[in-house]
N, CA, C and O of each residue as an XYZ file, in Angstrom:
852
protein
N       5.227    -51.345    -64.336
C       3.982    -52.105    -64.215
C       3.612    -52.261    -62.737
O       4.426    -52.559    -61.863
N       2.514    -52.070    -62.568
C       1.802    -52.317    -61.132
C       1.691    -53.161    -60.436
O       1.032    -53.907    -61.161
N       1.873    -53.927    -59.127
C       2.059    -55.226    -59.243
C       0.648    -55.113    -58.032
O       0.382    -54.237    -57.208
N      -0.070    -56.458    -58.390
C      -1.477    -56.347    -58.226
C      -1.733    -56.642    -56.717
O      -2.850    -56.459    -56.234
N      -0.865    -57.020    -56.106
C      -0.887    -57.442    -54.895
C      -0.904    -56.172    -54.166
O      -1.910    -55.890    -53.514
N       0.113    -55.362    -54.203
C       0.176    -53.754    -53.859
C      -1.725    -52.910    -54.056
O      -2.447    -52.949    -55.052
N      -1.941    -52.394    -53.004
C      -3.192    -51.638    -53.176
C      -3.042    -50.498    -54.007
O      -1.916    -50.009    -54.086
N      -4.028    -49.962    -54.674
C      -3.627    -48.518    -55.429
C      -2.993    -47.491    -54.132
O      -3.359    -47.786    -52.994
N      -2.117    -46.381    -54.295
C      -2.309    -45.340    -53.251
C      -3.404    -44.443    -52.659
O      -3.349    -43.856    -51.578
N      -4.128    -44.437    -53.299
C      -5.769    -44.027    -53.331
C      -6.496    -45.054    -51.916
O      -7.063    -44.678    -50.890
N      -6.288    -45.947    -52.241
C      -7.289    -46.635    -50.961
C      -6.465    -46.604    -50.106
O      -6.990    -46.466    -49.002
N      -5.155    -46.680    -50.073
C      -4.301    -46.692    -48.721
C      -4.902    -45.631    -48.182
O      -5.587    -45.723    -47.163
N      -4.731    -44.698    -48.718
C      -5.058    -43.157    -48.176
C      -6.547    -43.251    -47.560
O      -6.711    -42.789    -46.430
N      -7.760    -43.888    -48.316
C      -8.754    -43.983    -48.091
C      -8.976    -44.768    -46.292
O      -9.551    -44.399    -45.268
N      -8.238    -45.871    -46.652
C      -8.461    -46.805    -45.320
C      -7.277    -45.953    -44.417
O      -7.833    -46.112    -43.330
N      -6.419    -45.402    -44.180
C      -5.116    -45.035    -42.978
C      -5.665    -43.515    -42.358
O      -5.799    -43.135    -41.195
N      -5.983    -42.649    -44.012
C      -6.167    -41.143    -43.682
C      -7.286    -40.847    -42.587
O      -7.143    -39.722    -42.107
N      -8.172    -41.435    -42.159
C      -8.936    -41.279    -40.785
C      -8.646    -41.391    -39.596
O      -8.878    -40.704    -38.601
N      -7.891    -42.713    -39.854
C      -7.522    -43.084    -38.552
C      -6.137    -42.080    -37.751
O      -5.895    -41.919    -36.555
N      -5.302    -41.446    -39.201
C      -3.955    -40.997    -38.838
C      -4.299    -39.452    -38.322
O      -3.892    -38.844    -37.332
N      -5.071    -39.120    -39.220
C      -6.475    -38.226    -38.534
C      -7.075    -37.909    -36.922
O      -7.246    -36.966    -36.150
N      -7.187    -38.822    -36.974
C      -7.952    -39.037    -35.320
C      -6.858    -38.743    -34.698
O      -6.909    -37.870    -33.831
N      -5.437    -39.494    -35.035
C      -4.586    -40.125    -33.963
C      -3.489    -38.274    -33.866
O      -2.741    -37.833    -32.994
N      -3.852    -37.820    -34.945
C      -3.207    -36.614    -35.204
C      -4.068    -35.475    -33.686
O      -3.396    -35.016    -32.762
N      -5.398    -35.296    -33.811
C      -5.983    -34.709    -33.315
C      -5.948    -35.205    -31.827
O      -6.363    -34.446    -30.951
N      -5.377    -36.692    -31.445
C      -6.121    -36.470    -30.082
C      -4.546    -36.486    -29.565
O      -4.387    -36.262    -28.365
N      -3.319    -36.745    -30.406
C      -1.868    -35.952    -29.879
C      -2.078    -34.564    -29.439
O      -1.645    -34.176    -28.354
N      -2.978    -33.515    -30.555
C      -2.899    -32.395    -30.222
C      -4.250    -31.844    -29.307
O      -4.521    -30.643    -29.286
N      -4.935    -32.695    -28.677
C      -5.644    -32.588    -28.050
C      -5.169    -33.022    -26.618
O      -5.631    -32.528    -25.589
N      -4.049    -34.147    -26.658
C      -3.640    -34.504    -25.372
C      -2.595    -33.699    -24.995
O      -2.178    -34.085    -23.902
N      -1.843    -32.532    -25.506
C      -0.843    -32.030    -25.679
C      -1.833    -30.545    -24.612
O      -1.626    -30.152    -23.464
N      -2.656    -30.188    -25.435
C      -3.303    -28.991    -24.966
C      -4.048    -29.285    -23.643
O      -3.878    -28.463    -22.743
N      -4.789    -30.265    -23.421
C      -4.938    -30.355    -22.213
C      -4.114    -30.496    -21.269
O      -4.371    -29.979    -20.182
N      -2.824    -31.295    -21.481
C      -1.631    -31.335    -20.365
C      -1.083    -29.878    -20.231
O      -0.266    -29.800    -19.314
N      -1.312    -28.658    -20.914
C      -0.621    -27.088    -21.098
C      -1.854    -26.469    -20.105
O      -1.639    -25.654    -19.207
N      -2.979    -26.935    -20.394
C      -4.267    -26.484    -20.004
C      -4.493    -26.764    -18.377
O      -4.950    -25.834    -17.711
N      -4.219    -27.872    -17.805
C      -3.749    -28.725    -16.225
C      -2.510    -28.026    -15.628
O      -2.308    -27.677    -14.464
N      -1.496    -27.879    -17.058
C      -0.309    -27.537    -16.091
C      -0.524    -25.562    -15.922
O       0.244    -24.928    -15.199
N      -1.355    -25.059    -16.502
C      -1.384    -23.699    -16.599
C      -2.876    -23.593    -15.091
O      -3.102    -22.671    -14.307
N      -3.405    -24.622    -15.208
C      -4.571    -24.519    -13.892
C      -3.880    -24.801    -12.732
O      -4.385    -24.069    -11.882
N      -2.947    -25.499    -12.194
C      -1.895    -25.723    -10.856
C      -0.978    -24.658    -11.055
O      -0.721    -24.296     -9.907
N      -0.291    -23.897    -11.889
C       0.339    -22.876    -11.719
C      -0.457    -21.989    -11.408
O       0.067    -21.194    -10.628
N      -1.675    -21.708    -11.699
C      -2.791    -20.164    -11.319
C      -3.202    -20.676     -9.992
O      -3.360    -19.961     -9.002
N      -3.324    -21.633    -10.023
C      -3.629    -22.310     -7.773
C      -1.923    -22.073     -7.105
O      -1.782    -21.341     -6.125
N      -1.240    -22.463     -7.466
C       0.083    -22.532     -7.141
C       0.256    -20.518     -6.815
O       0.203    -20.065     -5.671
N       0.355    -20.067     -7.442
C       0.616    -18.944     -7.628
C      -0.720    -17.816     -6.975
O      -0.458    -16.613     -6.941
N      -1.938    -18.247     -6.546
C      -2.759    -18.007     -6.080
C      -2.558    -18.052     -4.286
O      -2.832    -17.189     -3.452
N      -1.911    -19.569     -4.106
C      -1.310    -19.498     -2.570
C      -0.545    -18.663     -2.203
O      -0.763    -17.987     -1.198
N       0.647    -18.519     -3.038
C       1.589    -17.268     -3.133
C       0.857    -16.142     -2.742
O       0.845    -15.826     -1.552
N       0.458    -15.719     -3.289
C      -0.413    -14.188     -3.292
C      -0.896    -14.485     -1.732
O      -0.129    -14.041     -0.878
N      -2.066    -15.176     -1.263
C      -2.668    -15.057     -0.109
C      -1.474    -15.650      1.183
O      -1.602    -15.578      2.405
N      -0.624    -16.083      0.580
C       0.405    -16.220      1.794
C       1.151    -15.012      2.230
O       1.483    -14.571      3.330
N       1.350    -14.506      0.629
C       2.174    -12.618      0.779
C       1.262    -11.871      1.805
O       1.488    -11.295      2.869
N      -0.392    -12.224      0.709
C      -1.042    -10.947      1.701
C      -1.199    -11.121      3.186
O      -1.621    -10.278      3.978
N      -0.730    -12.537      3.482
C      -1.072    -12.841      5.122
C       0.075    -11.958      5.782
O      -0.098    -11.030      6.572
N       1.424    -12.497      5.235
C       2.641    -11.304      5.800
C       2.029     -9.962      5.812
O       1.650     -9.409      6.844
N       1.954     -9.501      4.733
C       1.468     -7.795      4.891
C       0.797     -7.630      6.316
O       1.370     -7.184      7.310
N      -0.475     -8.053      6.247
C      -1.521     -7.732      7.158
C      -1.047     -7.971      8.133
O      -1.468     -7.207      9.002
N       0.327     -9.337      8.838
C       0.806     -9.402     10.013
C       1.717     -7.799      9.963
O       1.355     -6.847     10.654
N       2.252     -7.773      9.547
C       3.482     -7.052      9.145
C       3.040     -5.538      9.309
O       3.824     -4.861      9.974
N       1.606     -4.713      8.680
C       1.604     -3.669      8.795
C       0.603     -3.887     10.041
O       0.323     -2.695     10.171
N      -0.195     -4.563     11.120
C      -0.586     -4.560     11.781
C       0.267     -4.481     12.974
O      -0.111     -3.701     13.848
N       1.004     -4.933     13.110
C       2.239     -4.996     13.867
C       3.142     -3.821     13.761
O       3.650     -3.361     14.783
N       3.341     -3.384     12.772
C       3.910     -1.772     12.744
C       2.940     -0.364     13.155
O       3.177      0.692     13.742
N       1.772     -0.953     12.528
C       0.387      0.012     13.445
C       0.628      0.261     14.743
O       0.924      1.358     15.216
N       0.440     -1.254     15.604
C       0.520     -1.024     16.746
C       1.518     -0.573     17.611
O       1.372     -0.320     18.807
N       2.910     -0.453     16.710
C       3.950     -0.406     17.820
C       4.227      1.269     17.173
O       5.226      1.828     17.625
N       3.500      1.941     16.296
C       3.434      3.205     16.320
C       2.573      3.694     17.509
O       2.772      4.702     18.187
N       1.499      2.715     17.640
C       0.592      3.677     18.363
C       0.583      3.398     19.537
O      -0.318      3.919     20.195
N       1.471      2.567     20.189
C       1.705      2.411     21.544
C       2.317      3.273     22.273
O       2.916      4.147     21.646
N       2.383      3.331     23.949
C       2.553      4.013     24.601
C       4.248      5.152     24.259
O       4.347      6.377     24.181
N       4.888      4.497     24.184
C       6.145      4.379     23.982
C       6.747      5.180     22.627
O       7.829      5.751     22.491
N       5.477      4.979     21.541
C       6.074      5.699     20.165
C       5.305      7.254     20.277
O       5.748      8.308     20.733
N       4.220      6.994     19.780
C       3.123      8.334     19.206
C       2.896      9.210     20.432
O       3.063     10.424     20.317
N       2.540      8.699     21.562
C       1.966      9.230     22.738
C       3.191      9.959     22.983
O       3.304     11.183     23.036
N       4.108      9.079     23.129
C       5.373      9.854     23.548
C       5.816     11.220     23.321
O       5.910     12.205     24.053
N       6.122     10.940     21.796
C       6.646     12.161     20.937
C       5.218     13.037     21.034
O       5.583     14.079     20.489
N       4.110     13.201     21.322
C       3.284     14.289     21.599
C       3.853     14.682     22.960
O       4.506     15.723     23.028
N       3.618     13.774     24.282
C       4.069     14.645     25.402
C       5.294     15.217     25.287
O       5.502     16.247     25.929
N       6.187     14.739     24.568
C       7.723     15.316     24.441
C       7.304     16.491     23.692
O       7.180     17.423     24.488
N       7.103     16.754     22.809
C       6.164     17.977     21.964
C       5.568     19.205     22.832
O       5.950     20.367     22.964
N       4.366     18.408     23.426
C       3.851     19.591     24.514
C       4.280     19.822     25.277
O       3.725     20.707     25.929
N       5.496     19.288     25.794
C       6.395     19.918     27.073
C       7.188     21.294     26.615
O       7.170     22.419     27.114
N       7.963     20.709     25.351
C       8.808     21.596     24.476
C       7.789     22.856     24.172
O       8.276     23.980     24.049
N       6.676     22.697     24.079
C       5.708     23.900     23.970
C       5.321     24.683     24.457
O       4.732     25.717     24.144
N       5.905     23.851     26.035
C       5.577     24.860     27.219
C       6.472     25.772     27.681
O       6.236     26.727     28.422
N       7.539     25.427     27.197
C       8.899     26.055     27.552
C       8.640     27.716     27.275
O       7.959     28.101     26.324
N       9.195     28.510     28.110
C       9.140     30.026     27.675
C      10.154     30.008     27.102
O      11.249     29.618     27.508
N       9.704     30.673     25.540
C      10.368     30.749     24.527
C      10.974     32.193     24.282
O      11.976     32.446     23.613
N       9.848     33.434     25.223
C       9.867     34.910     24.670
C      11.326     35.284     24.815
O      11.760     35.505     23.684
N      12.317     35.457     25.783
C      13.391     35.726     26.232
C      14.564     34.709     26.324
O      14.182     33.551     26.497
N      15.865     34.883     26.250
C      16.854     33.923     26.410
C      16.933     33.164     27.457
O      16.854     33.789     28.514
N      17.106     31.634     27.580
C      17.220     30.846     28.408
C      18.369     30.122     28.890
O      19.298     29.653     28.232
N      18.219     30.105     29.834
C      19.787     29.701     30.260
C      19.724     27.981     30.470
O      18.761     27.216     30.526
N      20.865     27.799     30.538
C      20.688     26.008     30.515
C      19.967     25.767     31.690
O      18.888     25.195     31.539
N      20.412     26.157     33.157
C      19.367     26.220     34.324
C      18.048     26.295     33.933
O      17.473     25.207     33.918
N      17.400     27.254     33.615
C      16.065     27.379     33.276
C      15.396     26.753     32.450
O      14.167     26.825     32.456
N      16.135     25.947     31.493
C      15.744     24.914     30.301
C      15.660     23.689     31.156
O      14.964     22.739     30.798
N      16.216     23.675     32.064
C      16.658     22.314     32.807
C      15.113     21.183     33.199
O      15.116     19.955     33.117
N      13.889     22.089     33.627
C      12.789     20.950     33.886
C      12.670     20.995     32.382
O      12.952     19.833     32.093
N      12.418     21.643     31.207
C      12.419     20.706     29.857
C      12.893     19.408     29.453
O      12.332     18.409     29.001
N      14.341     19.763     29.805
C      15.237     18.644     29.512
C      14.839     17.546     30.344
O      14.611     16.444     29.846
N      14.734     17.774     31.641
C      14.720     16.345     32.457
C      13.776     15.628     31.581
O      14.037     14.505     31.149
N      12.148     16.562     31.178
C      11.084     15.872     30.977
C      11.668     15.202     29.455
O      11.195     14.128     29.082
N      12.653     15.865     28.670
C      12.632     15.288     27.278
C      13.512     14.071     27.483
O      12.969     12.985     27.280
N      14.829     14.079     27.867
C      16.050     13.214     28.148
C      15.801     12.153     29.767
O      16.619     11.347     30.213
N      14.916     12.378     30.154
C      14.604     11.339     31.030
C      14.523      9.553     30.581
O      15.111      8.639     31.160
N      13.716      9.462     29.528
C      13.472      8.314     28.884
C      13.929      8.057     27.889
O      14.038      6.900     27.483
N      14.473      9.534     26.981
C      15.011      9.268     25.516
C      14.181      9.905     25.184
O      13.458     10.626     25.871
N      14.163      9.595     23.261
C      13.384     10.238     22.255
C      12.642      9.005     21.830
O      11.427      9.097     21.657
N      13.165      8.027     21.671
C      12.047      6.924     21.643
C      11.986      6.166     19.844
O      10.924      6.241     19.226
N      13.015      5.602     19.306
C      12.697      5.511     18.074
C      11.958      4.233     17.322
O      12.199      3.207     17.958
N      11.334      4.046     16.446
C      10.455      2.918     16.332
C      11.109      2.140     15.566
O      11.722      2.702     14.658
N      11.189      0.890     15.642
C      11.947     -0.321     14.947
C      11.142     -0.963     13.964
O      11.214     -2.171     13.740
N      10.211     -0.010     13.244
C       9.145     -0.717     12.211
C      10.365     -1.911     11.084
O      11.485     -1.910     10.573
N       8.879     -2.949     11.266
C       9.451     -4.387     10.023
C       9.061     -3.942      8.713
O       7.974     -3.393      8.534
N      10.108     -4.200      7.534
C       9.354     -4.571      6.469
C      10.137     -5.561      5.562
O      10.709     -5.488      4.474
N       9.872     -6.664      6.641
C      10.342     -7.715      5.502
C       9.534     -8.549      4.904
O       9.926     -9.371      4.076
N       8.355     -8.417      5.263
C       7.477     -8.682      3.694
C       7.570     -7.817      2.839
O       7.816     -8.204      1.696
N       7.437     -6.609      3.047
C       7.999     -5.501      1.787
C       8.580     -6.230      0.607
O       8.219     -6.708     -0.469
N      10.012     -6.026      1.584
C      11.192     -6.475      1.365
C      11.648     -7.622      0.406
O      12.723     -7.687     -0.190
N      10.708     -8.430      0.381
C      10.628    -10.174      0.162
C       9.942    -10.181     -0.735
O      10.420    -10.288     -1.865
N       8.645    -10.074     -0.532
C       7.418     -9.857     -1.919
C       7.321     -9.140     -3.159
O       6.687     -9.413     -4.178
N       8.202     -8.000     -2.833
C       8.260     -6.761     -4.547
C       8.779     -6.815     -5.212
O       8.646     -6.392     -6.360
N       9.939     -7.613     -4.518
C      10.874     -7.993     -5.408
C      10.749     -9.242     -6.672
O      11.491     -9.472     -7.627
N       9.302    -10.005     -6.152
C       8.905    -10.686     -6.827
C       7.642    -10.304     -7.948
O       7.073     -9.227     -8.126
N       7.402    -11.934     -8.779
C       6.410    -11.028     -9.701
C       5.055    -11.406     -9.164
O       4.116    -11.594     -9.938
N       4.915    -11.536     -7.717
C       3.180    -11.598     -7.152
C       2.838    -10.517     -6.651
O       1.871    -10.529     -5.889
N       3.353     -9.579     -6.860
C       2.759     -8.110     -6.553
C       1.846     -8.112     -7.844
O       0.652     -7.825     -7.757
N       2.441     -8.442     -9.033
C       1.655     -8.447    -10.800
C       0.039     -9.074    -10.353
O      -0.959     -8.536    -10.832
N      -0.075    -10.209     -9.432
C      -1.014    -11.045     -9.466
C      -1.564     -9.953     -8.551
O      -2.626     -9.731     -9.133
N      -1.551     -9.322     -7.757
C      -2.407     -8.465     -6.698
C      -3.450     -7.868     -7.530
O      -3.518     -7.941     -8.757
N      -4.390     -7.171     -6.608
C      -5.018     -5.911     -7.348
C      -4.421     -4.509     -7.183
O      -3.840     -3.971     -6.241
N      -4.790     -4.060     -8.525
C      -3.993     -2.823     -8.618
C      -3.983     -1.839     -7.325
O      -2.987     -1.133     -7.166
N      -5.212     -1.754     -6.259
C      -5.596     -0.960     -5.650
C      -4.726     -1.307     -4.359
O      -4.375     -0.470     -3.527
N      -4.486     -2.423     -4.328
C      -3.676     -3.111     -3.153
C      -2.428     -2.767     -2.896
O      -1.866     -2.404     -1.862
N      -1.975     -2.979     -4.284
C      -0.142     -2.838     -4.987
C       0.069     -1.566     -4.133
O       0.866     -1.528     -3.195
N      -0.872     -0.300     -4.612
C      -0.533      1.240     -4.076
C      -0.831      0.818     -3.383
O      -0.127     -0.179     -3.544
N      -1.475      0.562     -2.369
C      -1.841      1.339     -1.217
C      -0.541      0.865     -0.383
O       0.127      1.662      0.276
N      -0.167     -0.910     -0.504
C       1.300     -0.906      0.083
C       2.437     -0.160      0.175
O       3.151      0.127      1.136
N       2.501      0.178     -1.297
C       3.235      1.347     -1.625
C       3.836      2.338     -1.006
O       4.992      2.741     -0.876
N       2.333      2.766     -0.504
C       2.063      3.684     -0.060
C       2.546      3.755      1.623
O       3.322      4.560      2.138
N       1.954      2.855      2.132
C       2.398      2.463      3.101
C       4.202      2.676      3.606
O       4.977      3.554      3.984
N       4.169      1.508      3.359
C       6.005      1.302      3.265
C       6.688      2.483      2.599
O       7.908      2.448      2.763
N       6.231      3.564      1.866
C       6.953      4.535      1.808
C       6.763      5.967      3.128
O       7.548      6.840      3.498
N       5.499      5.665      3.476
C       5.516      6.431      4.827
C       6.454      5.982      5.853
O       7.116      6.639      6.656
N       6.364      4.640      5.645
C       7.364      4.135      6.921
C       8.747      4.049      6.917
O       9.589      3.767      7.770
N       8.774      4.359      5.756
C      10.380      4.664      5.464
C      10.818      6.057      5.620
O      11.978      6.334      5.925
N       9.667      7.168      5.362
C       9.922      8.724      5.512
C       9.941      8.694      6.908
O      10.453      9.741      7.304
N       9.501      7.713      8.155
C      10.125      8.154      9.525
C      11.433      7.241     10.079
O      11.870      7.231     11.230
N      11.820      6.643      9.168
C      13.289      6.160      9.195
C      14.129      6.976      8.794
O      15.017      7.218      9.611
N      14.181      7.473      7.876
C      14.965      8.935      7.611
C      15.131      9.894      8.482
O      16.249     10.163      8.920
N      13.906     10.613      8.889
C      13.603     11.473      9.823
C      14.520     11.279     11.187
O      15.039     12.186     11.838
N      14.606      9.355     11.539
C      15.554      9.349     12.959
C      17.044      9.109     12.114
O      18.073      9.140     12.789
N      17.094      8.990     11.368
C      18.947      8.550     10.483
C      19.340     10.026     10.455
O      20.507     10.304     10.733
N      18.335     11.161     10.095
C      19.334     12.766      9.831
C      19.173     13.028     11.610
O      20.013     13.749     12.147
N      18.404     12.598     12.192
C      18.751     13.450     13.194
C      18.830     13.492     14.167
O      18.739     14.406     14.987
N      19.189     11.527     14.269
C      19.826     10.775     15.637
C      21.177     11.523     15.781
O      21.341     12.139     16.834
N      22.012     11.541     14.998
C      23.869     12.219     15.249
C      23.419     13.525     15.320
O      24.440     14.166     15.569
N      22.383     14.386     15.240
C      22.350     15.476     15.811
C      22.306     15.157     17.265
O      23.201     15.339     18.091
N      20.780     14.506     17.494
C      19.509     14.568     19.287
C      21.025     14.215     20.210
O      21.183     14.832     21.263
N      22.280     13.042     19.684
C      22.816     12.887     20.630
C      24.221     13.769     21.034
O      25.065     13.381     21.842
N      24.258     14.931     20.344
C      24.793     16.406     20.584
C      24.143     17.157     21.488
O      24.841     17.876     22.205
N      22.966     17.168     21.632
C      22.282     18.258     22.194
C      22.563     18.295     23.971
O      22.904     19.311     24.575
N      22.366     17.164     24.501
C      23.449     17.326     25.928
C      24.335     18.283     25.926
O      24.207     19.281     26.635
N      25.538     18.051     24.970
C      26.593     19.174     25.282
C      26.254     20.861     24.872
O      26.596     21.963     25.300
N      25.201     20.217     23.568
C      24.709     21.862     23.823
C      24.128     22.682     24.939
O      24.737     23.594     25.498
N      23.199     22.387     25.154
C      22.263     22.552     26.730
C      23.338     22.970     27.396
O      23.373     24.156     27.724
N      24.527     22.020     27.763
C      25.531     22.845     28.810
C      25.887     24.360     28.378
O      25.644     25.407     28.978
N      26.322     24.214     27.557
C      27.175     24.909     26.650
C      26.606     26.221     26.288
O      27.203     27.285     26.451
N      25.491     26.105     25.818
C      24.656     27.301     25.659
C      24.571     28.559     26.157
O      23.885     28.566     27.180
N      25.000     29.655     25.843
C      24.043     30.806     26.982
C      22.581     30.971     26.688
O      21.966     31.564     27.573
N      21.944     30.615     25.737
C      20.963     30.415     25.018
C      20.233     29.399     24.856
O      20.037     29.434     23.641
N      19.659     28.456     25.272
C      18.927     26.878     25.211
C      17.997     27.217     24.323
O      17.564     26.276     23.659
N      17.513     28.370     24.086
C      16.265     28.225     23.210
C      16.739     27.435     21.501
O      16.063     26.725     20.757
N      17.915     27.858     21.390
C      18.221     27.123     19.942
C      17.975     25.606     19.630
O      17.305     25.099     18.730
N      18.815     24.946     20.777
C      18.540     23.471     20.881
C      16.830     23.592     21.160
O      16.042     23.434     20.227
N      16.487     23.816     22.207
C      14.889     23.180     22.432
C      14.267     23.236     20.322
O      13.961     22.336     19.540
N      14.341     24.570     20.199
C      13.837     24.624     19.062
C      13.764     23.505     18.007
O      12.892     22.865     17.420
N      15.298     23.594     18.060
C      15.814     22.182     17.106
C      14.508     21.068     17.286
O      13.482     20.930     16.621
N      15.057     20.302     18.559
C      14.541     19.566     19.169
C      12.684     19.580     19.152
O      12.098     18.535     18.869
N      12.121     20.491     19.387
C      10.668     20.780     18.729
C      10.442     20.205     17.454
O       9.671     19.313     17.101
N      11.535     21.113     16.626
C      10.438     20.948     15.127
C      11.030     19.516     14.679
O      10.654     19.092     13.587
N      11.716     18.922     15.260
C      12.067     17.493     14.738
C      10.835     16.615     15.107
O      10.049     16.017     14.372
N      10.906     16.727     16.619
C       9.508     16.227     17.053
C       8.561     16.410     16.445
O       8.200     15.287     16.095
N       7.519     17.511     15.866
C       6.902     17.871     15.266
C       6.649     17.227     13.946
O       5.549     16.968     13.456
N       8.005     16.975     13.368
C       7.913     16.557     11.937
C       8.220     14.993     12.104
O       8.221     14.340     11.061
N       8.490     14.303     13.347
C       8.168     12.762     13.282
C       6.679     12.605     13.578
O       6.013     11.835     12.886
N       6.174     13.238     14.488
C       4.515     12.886     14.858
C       3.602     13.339     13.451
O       2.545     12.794     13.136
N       4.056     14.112     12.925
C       2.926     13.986     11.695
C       3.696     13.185     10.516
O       3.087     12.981      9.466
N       5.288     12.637     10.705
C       5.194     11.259     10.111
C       4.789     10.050     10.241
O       4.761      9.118      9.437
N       4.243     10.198     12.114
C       3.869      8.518     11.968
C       2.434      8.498     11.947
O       1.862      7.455     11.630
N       1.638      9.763     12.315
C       0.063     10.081     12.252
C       0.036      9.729     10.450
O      -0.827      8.927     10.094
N       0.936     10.304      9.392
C       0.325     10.282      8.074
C       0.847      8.367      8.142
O       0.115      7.675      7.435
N       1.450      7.945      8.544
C       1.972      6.679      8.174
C       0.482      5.280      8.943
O       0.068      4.299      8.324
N       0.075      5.692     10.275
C      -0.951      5.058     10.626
C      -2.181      5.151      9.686
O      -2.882      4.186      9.380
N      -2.372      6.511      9.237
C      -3.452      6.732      8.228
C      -2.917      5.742      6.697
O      -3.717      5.189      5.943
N      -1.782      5.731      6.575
C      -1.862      5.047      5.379
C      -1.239      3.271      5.444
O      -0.911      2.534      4.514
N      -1.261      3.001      7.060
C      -1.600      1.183      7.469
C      -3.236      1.055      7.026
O      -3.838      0.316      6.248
N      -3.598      2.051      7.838
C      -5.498      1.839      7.705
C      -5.754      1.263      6.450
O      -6.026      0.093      6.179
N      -5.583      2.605      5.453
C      -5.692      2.318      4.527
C      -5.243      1.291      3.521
O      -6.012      1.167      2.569
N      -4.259      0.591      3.517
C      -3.369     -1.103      3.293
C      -4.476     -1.896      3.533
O      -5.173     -2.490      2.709
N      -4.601     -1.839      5.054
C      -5.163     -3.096      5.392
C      -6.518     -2.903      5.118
O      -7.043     -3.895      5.624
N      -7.343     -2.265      4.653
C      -8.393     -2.072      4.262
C      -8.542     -2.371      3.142
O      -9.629     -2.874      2.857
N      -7.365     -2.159      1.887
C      -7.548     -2.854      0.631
C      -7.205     -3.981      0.951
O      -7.768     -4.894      0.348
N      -6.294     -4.301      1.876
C      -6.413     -6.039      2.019
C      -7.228     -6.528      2.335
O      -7.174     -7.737      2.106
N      -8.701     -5.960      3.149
C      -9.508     -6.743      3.443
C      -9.412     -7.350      5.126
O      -9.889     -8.367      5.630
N      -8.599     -6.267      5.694
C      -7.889     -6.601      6.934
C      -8.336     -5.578      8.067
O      -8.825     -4.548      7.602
N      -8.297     -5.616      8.907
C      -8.963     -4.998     10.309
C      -7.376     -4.071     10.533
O      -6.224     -4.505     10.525
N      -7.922     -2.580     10.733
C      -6.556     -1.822     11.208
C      -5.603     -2.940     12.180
O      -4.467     -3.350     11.941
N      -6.324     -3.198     13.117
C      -5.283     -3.504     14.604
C      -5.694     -4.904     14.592
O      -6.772     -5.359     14.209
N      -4.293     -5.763     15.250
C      -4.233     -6.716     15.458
C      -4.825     -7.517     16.845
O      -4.373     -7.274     17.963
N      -5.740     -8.355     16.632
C      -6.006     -9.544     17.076
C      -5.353     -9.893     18.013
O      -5.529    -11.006     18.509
């Protein structure tokens, strides 16, 4: 038996089901906006990231630009180049006769460049390269892999260049070493000419001026 004091279940439902309603919707309304706030400070958060990376880059490959193209790197290895070019090559040379080559090559050194990449280094490893634009991603890429093909270039053939002294003595023949010594040269200057062409290009998808400020 029903006891009359008790409401039917029908009106409970009638009078609670709106309100439990409401209170249902604005849990899942306060729930989504706090996902919605915390997902808008992570895309700002993660937005600084990115323009702090791209500030490294642009220091980073501007700074490797220039210390390619300074007196000391690019210029160099051309006059070291055109000296080696001048050398008479037709007939055998004796270490004497190689000798103004050499002074002009081994006077100062060969000259090797100490390019940075520790933004590289730091940033790819992370996932804000994902947030970049695609066009950016390569062209860094791109970059930093040129600049790594003239790090190689001095790692095979520094423990040679610092043999070649005793060759020169040693020689009845100098033309072998100069040779050497040429096409190495040769093949660093059109590594750091293709490597400046592809800073340009970096800092241009960054939105960045070749040379530094």
């Amino acid at each position: 038996m029903t006891d009359a004091v008790t409401p039917p279940r029908r009106s409970i439902v009638r009078r609670w089901g709106p309100r439990a309603l409401f209170e249902s919707l604005l849990i899942v309304f306060s729930i989504s906006l706090a996902l919605a706030i915390n997902a808008w400070i992570t895309d700002l958060q993660t937005a600084a990231r990115v323009r702090e990376a791209r500030a490294y880059f642009i220091e980073e490959l501007q700074g490797n630009r220039a210390m390619l193209l300074s007196d000391s790197i690019l210029p160099h290895h051309r006059r070291l180049h055109a000296a080696l070019e001048a050398a008479p090559m037709e007939q055998p040379l004796t270490p004497e006769e190689a000798r103004p080559t050499l002074t002009v090559v081994f006077a100062t050194g060969i000259h090797t460049s100490a390019l940075r990449d520790v933004a590289w280094s730091t940033f790819s490893n992370r996932d804000l390269l994902g947030h970049m634009q695609p066009e950016q991603v390569f062209a860094l890429n791109d970059a930093y892999e040129a600049q790594a093909r003239i790090e190689q270039l001095h790692a095979v053939f520094y423990p040679v260049l610092v043999q070649l002294p005793s060759e020169f003595t040693s020689a009845e023949d100098a033309r072998g070493p100069l040779m050497s010594l040429r096409i190495h040269l040769a093949d660093v200057i059109v590594a750091e000419e293709y490597a400046v062409e592809r800073f340009d290009q970096a800092l241009a998808a960054l939105g960045a001026e070749p040379s530094a400020e």
